[in-house]
TORKOL-4160 file (C-alpha; in steps of 0.2 Angstrom, whole numbers, padded with zeros to 4 digits, m for minus):
155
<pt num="1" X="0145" Y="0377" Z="m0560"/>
<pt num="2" X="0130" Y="0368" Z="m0572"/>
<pt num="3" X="0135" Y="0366" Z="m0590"/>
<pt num="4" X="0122" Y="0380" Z="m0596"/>
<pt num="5" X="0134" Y="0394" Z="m0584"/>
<pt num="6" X="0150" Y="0387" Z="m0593"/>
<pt num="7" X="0142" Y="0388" Z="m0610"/>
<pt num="8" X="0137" Y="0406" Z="m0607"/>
<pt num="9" X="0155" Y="0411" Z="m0602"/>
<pt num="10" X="0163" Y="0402" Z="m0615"/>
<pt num="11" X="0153" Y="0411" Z="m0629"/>
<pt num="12" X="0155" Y="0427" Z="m0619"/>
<pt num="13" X="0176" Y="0423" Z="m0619"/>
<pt num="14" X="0174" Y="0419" Z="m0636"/>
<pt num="15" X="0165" Y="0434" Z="m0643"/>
<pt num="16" X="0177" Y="0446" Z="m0633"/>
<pt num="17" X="0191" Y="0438" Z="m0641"/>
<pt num="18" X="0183" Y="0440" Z="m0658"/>
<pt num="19" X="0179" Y="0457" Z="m0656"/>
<pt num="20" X="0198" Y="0463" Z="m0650"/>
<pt num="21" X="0205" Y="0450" Z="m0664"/>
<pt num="22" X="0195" Y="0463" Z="m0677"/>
<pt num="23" X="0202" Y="0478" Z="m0668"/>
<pt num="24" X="0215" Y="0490" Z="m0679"/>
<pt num="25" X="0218" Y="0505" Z="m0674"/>
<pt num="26" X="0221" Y="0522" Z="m0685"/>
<pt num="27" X="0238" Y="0516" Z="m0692"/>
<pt num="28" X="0234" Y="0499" Z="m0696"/>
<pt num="29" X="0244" Y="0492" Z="m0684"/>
<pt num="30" X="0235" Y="0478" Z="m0670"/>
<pt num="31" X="0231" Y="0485" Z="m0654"/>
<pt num="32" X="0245" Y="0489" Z="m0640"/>
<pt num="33" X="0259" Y="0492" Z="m0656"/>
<pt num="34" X="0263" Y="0507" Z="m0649"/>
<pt num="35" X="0276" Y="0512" Z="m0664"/>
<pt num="36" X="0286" Y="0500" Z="m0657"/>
<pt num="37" X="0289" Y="0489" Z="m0674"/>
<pt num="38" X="0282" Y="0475" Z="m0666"/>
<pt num="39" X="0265" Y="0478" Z="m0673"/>
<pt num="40" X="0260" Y="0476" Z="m0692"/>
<pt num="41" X="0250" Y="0467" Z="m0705"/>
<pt num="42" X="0248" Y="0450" Z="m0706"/>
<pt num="43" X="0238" Y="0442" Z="m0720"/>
<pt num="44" X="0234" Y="0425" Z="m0727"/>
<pt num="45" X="0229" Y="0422" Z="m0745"/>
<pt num="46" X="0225" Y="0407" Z="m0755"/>
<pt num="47" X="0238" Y="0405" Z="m0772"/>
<pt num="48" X="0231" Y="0398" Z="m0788"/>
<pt num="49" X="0234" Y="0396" Z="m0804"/>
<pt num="50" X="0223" Y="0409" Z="m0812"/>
<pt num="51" X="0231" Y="0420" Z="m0802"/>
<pt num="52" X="0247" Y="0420" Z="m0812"/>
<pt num="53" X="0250" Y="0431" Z="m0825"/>
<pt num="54" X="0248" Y="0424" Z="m0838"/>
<pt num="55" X="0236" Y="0411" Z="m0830"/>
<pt num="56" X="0241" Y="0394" Z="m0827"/>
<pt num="57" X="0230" Y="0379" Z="m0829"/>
<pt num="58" X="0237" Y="0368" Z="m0812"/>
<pt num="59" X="0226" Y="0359" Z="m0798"/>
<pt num="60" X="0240" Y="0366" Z="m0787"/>
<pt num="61" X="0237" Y="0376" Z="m0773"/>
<pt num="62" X="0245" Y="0385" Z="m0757"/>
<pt num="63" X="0241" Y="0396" Z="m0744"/>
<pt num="64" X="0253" Y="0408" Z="m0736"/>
<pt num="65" X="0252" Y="0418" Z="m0722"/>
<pt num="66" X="0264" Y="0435" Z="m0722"/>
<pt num="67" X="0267" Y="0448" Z="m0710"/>
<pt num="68" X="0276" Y="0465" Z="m0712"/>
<pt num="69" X="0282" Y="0472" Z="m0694"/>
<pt num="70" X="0280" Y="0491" Z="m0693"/>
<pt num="71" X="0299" Y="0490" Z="m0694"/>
<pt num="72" X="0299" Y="0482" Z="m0712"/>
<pt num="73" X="0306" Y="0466" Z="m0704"/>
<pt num="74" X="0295" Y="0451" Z="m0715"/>
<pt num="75" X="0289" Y="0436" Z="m0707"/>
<pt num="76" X="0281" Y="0421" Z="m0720"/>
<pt num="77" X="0276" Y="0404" Z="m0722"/>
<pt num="78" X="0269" Y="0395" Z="m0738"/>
<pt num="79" X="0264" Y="0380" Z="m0740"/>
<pt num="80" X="0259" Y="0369" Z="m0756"/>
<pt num="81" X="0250" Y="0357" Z="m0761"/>
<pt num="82" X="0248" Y="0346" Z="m0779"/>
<pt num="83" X="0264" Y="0353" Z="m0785"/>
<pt num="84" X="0284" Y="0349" Z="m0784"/>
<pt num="85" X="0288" Y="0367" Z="m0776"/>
<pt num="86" X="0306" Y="0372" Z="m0781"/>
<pt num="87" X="0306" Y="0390" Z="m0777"/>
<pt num="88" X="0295" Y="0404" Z="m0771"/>
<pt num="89" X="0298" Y="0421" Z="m0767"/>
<pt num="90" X="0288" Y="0439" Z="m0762"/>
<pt num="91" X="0288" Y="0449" Z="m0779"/>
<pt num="92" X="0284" Y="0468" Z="m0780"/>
<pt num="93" X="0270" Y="0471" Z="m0794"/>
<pt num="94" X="0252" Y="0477" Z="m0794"/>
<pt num="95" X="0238" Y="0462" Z="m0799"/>
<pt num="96" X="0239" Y="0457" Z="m0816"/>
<pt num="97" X="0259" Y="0461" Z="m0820"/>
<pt num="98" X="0275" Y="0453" Z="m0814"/>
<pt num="99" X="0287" Y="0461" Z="m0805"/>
<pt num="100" X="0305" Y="0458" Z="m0795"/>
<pt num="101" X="0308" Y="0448" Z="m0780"/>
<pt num="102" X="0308" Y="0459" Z="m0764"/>
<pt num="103" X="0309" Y="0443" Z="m0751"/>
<pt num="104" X="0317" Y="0425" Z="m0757"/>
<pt num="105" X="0307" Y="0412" Z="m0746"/>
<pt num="106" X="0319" Y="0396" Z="m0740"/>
<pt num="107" X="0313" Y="0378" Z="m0742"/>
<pt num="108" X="0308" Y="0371" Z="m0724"/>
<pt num="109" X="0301" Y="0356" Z="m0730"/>
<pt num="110" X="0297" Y="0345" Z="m0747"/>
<pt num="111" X="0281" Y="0361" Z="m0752"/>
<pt num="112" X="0284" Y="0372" Z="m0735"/>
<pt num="113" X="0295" Y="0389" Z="m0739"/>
<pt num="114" X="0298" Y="0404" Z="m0723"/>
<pt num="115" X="0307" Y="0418" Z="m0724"/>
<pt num="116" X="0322" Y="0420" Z="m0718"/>
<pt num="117" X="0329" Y="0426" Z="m0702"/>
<pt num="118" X="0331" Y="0446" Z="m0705"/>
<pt num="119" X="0322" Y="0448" Z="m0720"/>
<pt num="120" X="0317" Y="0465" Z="m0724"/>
<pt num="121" X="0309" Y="0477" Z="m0735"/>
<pt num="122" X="0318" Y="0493" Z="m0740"/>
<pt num="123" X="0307" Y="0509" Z="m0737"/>
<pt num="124" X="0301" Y="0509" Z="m0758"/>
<pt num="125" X="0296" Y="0492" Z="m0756"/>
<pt num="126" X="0286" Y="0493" Z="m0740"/>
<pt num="127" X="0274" Y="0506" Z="m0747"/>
<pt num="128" X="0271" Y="0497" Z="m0763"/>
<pt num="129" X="0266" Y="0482" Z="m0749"/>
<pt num="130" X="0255" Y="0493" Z="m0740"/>
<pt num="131" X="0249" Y="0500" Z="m0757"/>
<pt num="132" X="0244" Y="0482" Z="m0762"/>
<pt num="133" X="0256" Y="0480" Z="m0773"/>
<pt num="134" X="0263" Y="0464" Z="m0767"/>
<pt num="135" X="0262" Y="0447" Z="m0771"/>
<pt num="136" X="0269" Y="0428" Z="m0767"/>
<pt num="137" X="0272" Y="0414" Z="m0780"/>
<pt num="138" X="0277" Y="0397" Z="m0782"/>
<pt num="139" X="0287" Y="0391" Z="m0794"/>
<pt num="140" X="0289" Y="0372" Z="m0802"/>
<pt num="141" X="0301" Y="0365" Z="m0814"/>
<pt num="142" X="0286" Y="0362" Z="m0825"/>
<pt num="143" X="0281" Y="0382" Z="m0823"/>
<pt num="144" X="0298" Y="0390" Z="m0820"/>
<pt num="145" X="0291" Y="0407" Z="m0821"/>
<pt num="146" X="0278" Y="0404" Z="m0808"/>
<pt num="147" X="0265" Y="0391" Z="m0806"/>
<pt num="148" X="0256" Y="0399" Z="m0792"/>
<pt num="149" X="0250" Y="0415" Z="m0784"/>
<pt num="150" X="0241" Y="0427" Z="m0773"/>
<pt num="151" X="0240" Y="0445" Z="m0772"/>
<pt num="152" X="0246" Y="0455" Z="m0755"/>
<pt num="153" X="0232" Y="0464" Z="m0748"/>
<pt num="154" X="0244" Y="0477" Z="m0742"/>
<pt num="155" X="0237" Y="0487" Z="m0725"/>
């Protein structure tokens, strides 16, 4: 096969795989769910500083990637950087106010925190995720309230 035949069918493969990546259907759950709380929303967001409330002036930053099965179960991994992470959590609160922890994350690593094995939303909680009201912060012994955050886009 000459290299200009591959190329084509790479970017046909890719573009295939693109399109069924962006594919949700009605519910909001990824293609082939089925109802069978396999399926959810998975987001990654970006945490800063500004995005505390109030603000925090820090060069830290994190990203974290969460997913909420369609059977409430939470899956979720964040990870730091220019920061001594002591603790972070999944809060319940709308952008700009604080709120509860809904989901403690566990330290995997010196800025690295997942959730742990079960965890779970109660039914309240997983409508105010899907309603956006959602959000994951690091803490730091400098800002023991939280140092900082990103806002759950909810699904």
């Amino acid at each position: 096969m000459d290299a200009k035949r591959k190329l084509v069918i790479a970017l046909a493969v890719a573009g295939a795989l693109g399109a069924l990546g962006g594919c949700r259907t009605p519910s909001g759950s990824m293609p082939g769910g089925g109802g069978d709380g396999v399926a959810g929303h998975t987001q990654m967001v970006t945490l800063m500083g500004a995005n505390e409330v109030p603000p925090v002036d820090t060069k830290a930053t994190g990203t974290a990637t969460v997913t909420v099965k369609l059977d409430r179960s939470v899956s979720a991994r964040v990870t730091v950087t220019g920061m001594a992470a002591t603790a972070a959590h999944i809060h319940e609160a709308a952008i700009g106010a604080n709120g509860p922890v809904i989901v403690p994350l566990e330290k995997a690593g010196d800025n690295n925190f997942v959730a742990a094995p079960g965890a779970k939303l109660s039914e309240a909680q997983y409508e105010a995720f899907k309603a956006g009201r959602a959000y994951v912060n690091v803490h730091s012994e400098a800002q023991k309230a939280g140092e900082i955050r990103a806002q759950l886009k909810g699904g």
